[in-house]
C-alpha positions as CSV (number, residue, x, y, z in Angstrom):
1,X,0.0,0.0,0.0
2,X,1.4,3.3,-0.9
3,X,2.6,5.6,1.7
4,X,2.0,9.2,1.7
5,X,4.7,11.7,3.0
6,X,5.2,15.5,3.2
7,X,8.0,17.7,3.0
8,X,9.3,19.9,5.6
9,X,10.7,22.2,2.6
10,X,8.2,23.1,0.4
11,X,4.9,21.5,1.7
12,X,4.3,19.4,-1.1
13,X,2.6,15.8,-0.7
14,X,3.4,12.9,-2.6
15,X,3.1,9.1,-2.4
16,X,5.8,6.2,-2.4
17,X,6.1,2.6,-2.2
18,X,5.9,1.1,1.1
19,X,9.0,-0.8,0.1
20,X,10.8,2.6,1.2
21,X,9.4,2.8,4.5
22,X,12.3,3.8,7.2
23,X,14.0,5.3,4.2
24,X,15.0,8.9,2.8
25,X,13.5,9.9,-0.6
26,X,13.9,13.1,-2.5
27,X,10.7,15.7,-3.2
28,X,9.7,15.6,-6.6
29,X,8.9,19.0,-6.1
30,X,12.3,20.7,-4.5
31,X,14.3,17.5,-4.3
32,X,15.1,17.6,-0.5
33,X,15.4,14.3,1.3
34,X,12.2,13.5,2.6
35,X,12.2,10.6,5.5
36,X,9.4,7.6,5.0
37,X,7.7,6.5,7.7
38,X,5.1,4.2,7.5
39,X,1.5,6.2,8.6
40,X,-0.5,5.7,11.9
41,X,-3.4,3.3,11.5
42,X,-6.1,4.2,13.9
43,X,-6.8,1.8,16.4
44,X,-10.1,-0.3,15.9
45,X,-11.9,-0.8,18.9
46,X,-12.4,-4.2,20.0
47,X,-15.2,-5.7,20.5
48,X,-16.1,-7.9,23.5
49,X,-17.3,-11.1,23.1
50,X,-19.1,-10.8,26.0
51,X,-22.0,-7.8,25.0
52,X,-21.9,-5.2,27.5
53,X,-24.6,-4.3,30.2
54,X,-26.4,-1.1,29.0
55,X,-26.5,-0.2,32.4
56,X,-23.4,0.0,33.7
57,X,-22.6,1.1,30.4
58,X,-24.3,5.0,30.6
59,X,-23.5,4.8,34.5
60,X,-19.8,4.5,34.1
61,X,-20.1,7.1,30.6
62,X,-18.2,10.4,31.1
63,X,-19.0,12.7,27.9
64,X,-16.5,15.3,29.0
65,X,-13.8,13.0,28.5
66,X,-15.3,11.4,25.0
67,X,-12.0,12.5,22.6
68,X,-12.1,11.4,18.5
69,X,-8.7,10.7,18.5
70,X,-8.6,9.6,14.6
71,X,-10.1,13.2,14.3
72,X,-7.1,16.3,13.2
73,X,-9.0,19.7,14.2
74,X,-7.4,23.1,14.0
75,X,-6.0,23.9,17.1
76,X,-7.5,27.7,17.1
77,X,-10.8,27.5,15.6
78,X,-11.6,23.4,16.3
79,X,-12.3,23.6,12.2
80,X,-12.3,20.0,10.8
81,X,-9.3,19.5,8.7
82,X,-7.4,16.6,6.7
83,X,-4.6,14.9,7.5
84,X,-2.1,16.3,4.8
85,X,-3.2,20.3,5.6
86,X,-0.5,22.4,6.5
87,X,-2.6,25.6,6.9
88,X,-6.4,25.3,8.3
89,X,-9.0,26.6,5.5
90,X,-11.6,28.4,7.9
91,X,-8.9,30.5,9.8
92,X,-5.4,30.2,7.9
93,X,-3.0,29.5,11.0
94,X,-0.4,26.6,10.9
95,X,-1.6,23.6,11.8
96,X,1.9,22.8,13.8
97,X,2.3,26.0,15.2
98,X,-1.1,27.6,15.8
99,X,-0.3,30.6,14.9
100,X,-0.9,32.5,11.1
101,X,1.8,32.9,9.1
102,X,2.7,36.6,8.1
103,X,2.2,35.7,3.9
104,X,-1.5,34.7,4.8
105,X,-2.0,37.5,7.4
106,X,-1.2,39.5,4.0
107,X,-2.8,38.0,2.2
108,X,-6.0,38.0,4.4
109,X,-6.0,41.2,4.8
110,X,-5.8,42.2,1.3
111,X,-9.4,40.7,0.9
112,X,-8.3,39.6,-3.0
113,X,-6.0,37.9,-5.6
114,X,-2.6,38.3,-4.9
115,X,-0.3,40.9,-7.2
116,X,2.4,38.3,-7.8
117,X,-0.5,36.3,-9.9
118,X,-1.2,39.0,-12.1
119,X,2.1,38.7,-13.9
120,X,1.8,35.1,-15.0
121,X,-1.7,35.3,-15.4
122,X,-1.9,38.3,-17.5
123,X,0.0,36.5,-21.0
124,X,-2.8,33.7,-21.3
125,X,-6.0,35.3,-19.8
126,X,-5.3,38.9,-22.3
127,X,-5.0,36.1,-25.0
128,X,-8.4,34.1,-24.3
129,X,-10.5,37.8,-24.1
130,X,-9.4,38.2,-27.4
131,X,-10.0,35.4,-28.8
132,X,-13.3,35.9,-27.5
133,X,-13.9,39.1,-29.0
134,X,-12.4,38.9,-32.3
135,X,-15.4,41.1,-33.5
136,X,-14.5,43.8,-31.5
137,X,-10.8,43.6,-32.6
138,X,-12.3,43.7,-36.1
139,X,-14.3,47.0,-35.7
140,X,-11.1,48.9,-33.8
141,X,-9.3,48.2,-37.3
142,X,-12.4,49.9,-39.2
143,X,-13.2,52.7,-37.4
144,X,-9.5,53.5,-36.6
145,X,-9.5,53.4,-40.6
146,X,-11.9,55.1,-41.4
147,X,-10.9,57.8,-39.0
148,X,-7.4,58.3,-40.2
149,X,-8.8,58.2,-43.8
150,X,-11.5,60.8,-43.0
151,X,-8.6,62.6,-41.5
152,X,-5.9,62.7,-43.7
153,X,-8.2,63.9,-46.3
154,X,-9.5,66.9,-44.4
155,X,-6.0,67.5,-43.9
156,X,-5.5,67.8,-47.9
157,X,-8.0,69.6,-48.1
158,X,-7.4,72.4,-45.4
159,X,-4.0,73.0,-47.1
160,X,-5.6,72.7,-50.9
161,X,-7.9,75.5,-49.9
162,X,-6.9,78.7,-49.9
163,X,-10.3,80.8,-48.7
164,X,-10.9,80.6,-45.0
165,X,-15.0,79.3,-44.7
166,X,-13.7,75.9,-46.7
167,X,-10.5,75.4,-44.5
168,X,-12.3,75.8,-41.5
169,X,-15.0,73.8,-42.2
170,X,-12.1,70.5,-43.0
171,X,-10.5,71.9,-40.0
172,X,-12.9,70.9,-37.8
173,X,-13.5,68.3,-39.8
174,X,-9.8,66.9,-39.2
175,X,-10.2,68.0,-35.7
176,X,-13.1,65.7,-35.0
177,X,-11.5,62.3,-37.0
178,X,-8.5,62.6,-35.4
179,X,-10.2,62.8,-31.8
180,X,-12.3,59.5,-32.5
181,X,-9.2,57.5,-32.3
182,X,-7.4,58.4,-28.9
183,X,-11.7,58.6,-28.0
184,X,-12.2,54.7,-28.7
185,X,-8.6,54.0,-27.1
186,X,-10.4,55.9,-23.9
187,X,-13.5,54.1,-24.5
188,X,-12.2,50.7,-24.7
189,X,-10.1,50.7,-21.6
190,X,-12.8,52.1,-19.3
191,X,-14.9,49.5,-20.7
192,X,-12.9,46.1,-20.4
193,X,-11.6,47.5,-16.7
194,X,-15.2,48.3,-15.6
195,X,-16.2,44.7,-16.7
196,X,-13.2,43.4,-15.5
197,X,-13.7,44.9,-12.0
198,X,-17.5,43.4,-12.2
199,X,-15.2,39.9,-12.4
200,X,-17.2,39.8,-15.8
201,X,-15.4,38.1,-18.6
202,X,-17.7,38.5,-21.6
203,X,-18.0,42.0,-22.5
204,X,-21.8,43.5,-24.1
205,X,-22.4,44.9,-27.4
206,X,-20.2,48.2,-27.4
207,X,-21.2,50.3,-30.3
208,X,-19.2,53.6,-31.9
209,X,-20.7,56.4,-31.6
210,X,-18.3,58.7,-33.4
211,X,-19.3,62.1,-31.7
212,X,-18.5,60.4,-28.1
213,X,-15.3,59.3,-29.2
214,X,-14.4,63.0,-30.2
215,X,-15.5,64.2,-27.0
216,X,-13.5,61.5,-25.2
217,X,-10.1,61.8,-27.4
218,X,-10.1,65.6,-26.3
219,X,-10.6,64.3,-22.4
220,X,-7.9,61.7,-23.2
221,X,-5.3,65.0,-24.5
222,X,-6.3,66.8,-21.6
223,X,-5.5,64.5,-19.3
224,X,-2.2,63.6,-21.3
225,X,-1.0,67.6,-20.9
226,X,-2.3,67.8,-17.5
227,X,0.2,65.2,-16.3
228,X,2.8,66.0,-18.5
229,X,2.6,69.7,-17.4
230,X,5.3,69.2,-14.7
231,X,7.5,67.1,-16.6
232,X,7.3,68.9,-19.5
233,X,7.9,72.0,-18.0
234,X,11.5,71.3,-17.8
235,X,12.5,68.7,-20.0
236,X,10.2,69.9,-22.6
237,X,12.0,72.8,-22.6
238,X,15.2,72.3,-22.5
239,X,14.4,69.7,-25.7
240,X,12.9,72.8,-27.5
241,X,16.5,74.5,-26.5
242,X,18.0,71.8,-27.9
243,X,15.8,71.7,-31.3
244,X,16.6,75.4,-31.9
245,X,19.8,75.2,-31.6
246,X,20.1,72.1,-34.4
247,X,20.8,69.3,-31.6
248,X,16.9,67.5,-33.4
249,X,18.2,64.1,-32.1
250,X,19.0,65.7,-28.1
251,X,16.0,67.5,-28.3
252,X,13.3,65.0,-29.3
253,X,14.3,62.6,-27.1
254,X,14.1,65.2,-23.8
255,X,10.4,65.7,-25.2
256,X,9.9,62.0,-25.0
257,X,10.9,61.6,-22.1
258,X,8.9,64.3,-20.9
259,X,5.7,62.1,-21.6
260,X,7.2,58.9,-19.6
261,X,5.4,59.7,-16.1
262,X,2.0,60.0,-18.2
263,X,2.7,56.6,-19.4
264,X,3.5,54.7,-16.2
265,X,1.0,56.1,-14.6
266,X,-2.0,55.7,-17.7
267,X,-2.9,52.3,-16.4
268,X,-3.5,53.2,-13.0
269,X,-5.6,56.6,-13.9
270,X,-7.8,54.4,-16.3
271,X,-9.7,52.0,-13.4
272,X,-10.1,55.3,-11.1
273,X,-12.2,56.7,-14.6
274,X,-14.7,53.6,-14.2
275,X,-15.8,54.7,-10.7
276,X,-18.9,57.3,-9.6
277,X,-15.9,59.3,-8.7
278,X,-12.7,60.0,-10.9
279,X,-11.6,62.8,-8.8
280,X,-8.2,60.4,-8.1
281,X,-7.3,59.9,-11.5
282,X,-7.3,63.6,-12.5
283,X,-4.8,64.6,-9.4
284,X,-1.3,63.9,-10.1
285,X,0.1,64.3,-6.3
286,X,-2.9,61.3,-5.7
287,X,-2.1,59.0,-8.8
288,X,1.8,59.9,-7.8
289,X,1.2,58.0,-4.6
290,X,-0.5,55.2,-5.9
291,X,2.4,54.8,-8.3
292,X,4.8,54.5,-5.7
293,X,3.0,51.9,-4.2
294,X,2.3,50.2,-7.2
295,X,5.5,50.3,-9.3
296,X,6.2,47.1,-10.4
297,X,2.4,46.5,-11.9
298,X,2.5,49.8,-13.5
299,X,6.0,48.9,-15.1
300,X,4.9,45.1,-16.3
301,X,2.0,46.5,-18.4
302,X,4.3,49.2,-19.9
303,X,6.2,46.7,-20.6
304,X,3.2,44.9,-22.0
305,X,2.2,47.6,-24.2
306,X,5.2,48.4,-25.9
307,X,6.1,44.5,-26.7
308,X,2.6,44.3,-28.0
309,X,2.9,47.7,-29.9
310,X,5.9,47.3,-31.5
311,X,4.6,45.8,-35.0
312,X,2.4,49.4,-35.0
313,X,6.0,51.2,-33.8
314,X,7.9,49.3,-36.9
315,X,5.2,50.2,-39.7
316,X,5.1,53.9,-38.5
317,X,8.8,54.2,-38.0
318,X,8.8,52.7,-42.0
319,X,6.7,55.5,-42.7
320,X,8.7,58.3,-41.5
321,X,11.8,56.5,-42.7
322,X,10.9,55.4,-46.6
323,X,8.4,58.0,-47.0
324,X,9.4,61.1,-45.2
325,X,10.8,63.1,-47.8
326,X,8.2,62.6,-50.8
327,X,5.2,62.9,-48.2
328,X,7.4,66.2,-47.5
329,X,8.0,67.2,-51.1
330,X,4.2,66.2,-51.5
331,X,2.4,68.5,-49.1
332,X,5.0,71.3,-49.9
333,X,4.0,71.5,-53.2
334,X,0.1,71.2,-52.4
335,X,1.0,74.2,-50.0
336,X,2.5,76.2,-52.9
337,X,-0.3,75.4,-55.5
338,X,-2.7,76.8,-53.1
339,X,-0.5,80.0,-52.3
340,X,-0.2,80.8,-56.1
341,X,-4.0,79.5,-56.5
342,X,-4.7,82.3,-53.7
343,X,-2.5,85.0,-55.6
344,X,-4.1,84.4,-58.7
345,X,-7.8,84.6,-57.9
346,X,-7.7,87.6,-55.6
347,X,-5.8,89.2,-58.7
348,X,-8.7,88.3,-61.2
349,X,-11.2,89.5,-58.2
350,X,-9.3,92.6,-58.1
351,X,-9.6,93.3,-61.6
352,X,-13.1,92.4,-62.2
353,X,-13.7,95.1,-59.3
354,X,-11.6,97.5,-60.9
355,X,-9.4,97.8,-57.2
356,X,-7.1,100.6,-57.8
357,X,-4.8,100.2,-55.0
358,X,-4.8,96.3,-55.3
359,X,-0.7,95.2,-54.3
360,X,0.0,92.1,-56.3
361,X,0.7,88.6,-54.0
362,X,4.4,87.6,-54.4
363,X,2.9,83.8,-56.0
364,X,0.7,86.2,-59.0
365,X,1.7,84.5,-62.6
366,X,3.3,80.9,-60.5
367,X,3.1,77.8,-62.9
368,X,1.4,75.3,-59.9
369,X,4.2,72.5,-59.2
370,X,3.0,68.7,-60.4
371,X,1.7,66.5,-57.8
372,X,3.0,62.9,-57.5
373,X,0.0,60.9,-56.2
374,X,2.5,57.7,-55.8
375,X,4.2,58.5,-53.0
376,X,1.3,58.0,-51.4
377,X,0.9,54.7,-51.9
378,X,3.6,52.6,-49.6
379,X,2.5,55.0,-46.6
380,X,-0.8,54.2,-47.1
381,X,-0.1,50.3,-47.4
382,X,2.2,50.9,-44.0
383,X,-1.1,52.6,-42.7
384,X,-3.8,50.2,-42.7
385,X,-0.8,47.9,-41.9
386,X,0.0,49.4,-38.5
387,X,-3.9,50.2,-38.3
388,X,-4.5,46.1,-38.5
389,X,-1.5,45.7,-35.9
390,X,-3.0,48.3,-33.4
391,X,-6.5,46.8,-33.1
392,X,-6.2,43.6,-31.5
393,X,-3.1,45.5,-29.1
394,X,-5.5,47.6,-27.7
395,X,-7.8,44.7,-26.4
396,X,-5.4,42.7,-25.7
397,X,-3.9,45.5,-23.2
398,X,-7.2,46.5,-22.3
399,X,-7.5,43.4,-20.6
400,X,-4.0,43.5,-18.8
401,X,-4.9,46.5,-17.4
402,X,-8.5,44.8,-16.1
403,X,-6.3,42.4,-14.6
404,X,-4.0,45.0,-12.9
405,X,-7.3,46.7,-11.8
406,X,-8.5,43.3,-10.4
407,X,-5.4,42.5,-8.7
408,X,-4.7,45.8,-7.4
409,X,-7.4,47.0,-6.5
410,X,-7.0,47.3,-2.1
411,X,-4.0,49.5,-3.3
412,X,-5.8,51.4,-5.6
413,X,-8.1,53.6,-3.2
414,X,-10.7,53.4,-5.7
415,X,-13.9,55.6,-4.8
416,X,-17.2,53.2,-5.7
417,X,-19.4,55.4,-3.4
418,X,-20.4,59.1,-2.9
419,X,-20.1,60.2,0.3
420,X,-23.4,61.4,1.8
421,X,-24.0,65.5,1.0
422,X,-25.0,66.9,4.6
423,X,-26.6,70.3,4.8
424,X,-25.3,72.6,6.9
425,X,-26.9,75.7,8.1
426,X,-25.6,79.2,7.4
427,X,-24.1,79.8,10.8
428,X,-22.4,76.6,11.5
429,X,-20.6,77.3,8.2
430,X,-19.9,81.0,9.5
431,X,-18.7,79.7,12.8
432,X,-15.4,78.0,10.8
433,X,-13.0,75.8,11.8
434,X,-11.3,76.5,14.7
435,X,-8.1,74.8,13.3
436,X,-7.5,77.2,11.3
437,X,-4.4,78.8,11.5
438,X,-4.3,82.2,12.2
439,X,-3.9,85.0,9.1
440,X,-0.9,86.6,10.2
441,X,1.0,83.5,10.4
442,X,-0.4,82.3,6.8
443,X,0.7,85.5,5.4
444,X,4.5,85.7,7.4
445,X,4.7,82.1,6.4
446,X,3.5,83.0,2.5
447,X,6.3,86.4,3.0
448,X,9.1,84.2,3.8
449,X,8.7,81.5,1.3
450,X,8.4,83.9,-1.6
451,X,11.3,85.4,-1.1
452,X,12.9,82.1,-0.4
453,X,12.0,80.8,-3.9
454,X,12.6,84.2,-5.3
455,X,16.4,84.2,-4.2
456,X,16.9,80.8,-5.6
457,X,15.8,82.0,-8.9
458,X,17.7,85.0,-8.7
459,X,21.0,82.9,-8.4
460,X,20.1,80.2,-10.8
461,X,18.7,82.9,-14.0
462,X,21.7,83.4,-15.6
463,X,22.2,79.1,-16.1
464,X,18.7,78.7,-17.5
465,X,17.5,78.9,-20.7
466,X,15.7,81.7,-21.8
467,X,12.4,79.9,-22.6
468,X,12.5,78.4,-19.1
469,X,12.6,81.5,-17.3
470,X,9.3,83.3,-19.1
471,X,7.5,79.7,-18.9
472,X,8.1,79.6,-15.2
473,X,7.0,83.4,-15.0
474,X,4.5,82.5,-17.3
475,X,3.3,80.0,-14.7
476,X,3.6,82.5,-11.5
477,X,1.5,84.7,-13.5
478,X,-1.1,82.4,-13.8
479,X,-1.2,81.6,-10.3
480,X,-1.2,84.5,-9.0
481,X,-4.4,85.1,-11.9
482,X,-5.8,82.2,-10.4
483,X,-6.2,83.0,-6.5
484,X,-7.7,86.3,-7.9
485,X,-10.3,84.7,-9.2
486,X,-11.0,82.4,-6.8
487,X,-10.6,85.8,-4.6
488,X,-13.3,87.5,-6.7
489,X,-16.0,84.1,-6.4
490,X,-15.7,84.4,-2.8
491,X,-16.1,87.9,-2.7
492,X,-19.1,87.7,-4.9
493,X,-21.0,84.9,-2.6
494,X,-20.4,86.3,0.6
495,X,-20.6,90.3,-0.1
496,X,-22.3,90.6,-3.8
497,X,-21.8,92.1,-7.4
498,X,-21.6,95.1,-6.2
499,X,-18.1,94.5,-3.9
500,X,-16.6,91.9,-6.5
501,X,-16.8,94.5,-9.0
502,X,-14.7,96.8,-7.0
503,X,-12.3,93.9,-6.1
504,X,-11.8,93.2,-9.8
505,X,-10.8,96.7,-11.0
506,X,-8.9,97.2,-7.3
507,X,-7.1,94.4,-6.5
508,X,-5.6,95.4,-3.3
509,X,-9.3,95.4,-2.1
510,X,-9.7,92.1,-3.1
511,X,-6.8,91.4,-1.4
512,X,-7.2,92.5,1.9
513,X,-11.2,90.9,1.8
514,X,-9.4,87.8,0.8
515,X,-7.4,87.5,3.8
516,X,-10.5,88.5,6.2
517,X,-11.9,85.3,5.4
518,X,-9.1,83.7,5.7
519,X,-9.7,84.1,9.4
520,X,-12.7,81.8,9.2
521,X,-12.2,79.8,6.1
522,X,-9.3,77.3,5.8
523,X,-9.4,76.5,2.6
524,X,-9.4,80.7,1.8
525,X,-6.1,80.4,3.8
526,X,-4.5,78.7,1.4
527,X,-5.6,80.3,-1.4
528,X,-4.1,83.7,0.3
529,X,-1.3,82.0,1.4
530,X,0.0,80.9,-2.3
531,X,-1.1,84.3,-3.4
532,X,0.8,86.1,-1.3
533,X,3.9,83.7,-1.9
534,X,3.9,84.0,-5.8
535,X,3.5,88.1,-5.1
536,X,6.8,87.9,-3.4
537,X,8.3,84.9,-5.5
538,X,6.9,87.4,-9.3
539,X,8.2,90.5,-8.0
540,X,11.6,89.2,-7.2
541,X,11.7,87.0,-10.5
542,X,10.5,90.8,-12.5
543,X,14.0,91.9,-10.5
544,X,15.9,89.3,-11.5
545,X,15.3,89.6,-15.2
546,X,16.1,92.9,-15.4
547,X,19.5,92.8,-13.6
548,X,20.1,89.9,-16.2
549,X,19.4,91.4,-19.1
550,X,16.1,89.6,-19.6
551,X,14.3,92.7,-19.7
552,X,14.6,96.5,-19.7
553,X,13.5,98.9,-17.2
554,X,11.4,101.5,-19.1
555,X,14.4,104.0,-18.4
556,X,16.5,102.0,-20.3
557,X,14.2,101.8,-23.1
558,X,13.6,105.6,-23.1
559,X,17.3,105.7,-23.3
560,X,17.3,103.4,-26.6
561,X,14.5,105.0,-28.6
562,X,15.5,106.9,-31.7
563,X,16.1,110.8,-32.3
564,X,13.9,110.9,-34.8
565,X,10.6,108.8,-34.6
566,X,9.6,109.7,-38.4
567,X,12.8,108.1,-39.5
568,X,12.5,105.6,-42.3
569,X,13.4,102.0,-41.4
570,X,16.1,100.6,-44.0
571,X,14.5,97.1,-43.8
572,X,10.9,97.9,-44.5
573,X,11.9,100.0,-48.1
574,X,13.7,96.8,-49.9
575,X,11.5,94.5,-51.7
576,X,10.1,91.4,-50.4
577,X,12.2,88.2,-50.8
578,X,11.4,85.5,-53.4
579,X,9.8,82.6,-51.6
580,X,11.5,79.4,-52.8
581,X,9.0,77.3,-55.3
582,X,9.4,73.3,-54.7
């Protein structure tokens, strides 16, 4: 009979012969040596030959002592529980120590799959969805054709036109085919994750509804430049730097990897876009806390995406490639036919209307340039190629990130309910919160920081690049734009038109009301607070650009102006240059 052993290593049970009883065998699962010893047989109960008086039977009975000893019971919750169990299955502790192991407190607690199986499960399952929805793979492929198609050829026809109505009209036109796409990208992977998170794996009809997945592609862009707003700030421009001053290679890649945080973090906004509330998934400092806790998922359907993407990468990096310079060559020359197209007819206009002081357009009299439709040919193939690649990718990574979203989800801090809207009366709102720090020390606290971050700037000017500096005064205007508005709401709610109307043509009045109700609102604390910082912090940067030469002081201006205002520019008497022709 077949003996059945355990190992201490890994837990795994297997049989052997009982020819190896008393001997040492190796796991098949770990190949430790594993000891055979021959298993316990229960002791039958004999039975007297004699039959026993009932009486003296139930007199002598004591139930408190009545023990199953062929019974195995967990030794924390009494839980019935098989001979070969390590753990018990009611309340997880070890069966030899009686106490839970720190893996399956985790895992407990998580109340779900565990992370580590999303990364071997997510190869296979992604593959089965799609196999199961080869119709929806199919439509991706036509509506991400027709809406390049539609696009391209409003494209042509915006820069074939030469009258404004008809290049607005394909302008919007090309605006809205060109949104459908990143729109059913959106709409897809809210989809499969909701479903997914509903632990659903057959997804409903889904239909295109082209207007929807305009209005979606411009919330996917939005999002994409919210996020890479930061990122961008810097790297962005120190790539434009770069591109300006003919390092293209240095510069484009800085760009790129401006956009890297927006992708890691893409798959863990997308399941916070399902929910009643997507608040999360629109706050970077929120979504940038997630990541960190969530790295390594993040990472592994990156890594996902561009394995599966890299057929679309390869046909669009043919295109740019092969096809660059005649799809150049190509739309150059329709440019220039419309330019001379444009000359010529408001010439014959002007001449029907007998205009007298018509000036002649620098294209008048241009032979139009010849248009090679081949070259359009191998980018188009390469399109629908890369088109027919991209479809099923986007399921099958619509799915991964379901998983992620599945597996992931206690980390995730996903909101599935509202919170419950309490009314509160007008004077417990007017009461305030007494934590709320006191005004003078907002504004010392606002004083000191400005001019902290304004002397770091002051130092560092003369190493940045130009563009850098006006974006980031760019930004500190904006701010400061910002809390005046806010400013200007409040002042309106609490006081009326009639006060806001004043604050907004005298801001200092707006200021000072602003920091009134900071004393009873916190949340108006803060907004003061950054105003006042980014007063000190814009003054001091103003300061700093004109001790650099960024700007001039309207002294120094004065100083530079000419003798003679009347006095003919050099420049503006020559003739207009020649614009090269194709």
């Amino acid at each position: 009979m077949p003996i059945k052993v355990r190992c201490k290593e890994c837990n795994t049970s297997f049989s052997v012969r009982d020819e190896a009883e008393g001997k040492k065998v190796r796991c098949k699962e770990c190949g430790a040596p594993v000891k055979v010893t021959a298993a316990k047989q229960s002791k039958k109960r004999s039975r007297s030959s004699k039959p026993a008086d009932t009486d003296d039977f139930l007199a002598t009975l004591d139930i408190d002592k009545l023990e199953d000893k062929a019974a195995k019971i967990c030794p924390r919750c009494g839980h019935d529980v098989d001979e070969d169990d390590v753990e018990c299955s009611n309340c997880g502790v070890d069966l030899s120590t009686g106490r839970m192991s720190e893996a399956t407190r985790r895992k407990r607690k998580r109340k779900g799959p565990a992370v580590e199986e999303f990364y071997s499960k997510s190869w296979g399952d992604a593959y089965t969805f799609l196999k199961n929805h080869k119709g929806l793979a199919i439509k991706t492929f036509l509506y991400s054709s027709i809406a390049s198609t539609l696009f391209f050829c409003a494209i042509f026809m915006v820069m074939w036109c030469h009258r404004t109505p008809p290049r607005a009209f394909w302008g919007f036109i090309a605006f809205v085919s060109i949104m459908a796409i990143p729109g059913w990208i959106w709409f897809i992977q809210t989809e499969v994750v909701r479903y997914a998170l509903q632990k659903k794996d057959k997804l409903k009809r889904i239909n295109f509804d082209f207007f929807l997945c305009s209005a979606l592609g411009m919330k996917f862009i939005f999002w994409v430049i919210l996020f890479s707003l930061p990122a961008q700030a810097i790297l962005g421009t120190l790539g434009y730097y770069f591109i300006s001053n003919g390092s293209t290679p240095t510069g484009a890649i800085l760009i790129a990897a401006g956009f890297i945080p927006t992708f890691l973090m893409f798959p863990l906004a997308i399941p916070h876009m399902t929910m009643v509330d997507s608040t999360p998934g629109w706050m970077i400092h929120k979504l940038g806390k997630i990541f960190l806790n969530l790295v390594k998922p993040a990472m592994f359907w990156c890594f996902v995406f561009v394995m599966t993407s890299l057929p679309v990468i390869g046909c669009l990096a043919a295109i740019g490639a092969v096809s660059g310079d005649d799809l150049n060559t190509f739309f150059s020359n329709v440019r220039y036919n419309s330019s001379v197209a444009r000359d010529n007819g408001a010439k014959e206009y002007a001449e029907e209307n007998k205009i007298k002081d018509f000036v002649e357009g620098p294209f008048v009299g241009k032979t139009p340039a010849e248009l090679d439709a081949k070259v359009l040919i191998l980018p188009s193939i390469l399109w629908v190629l890369a088109c027919l690649f991209y479809a099923p990718t986007l399921i099958y990574n619509a799915r991964v990130n379901g998983l992620l979203a599945v597996h992931c989800k206690p980390d995730l801090n996903l909101i599935t309910k509202l919170s419950e809207t309490k009314y509160v009366s007008k004077a417990d709102r007017e009461k305030g919160d007494d934590s709320a720090t006191h005004p003078l020390q907002l504004a010392v606290i606002g004083v000191l920081g400005g001019a902290g971050i304004g002397t770091i700037f002051y130092f560092v000017t003369p190493y940045l690049p130009l563009l850098l500096v006006w974006v980031l005064f760019g930004i500190s205007f904006l701010t400061l734009f910002v809390c005046f508005i806010i400013t200007l709401v409040k002042l309106y709610k609490i006081d009326g038109p009639l006060q806001c109307v004043i604050g907004f043509f005298v801001s200092i009045y707006a200021f000072g009301k602003g920091w009134s109700y900071a004393q009873k609102d916190k949340e108006m604390g803060k907004t003061m607070l950054i105003w006042t910082l980014f007063i000190v912090v814009i003054n001091i940067m103003a300061y700093s650009m004109e001790v650099h030469g960024i700007i001039e002081s309207e002294e120094k201006q004065n100083a530079a102006a000419p003798e003679d205002p009347d006095a003919a520019d050099p420049a503006m008497e020559g003739e207009p240059a020649e614009p090269a022709t194709p």
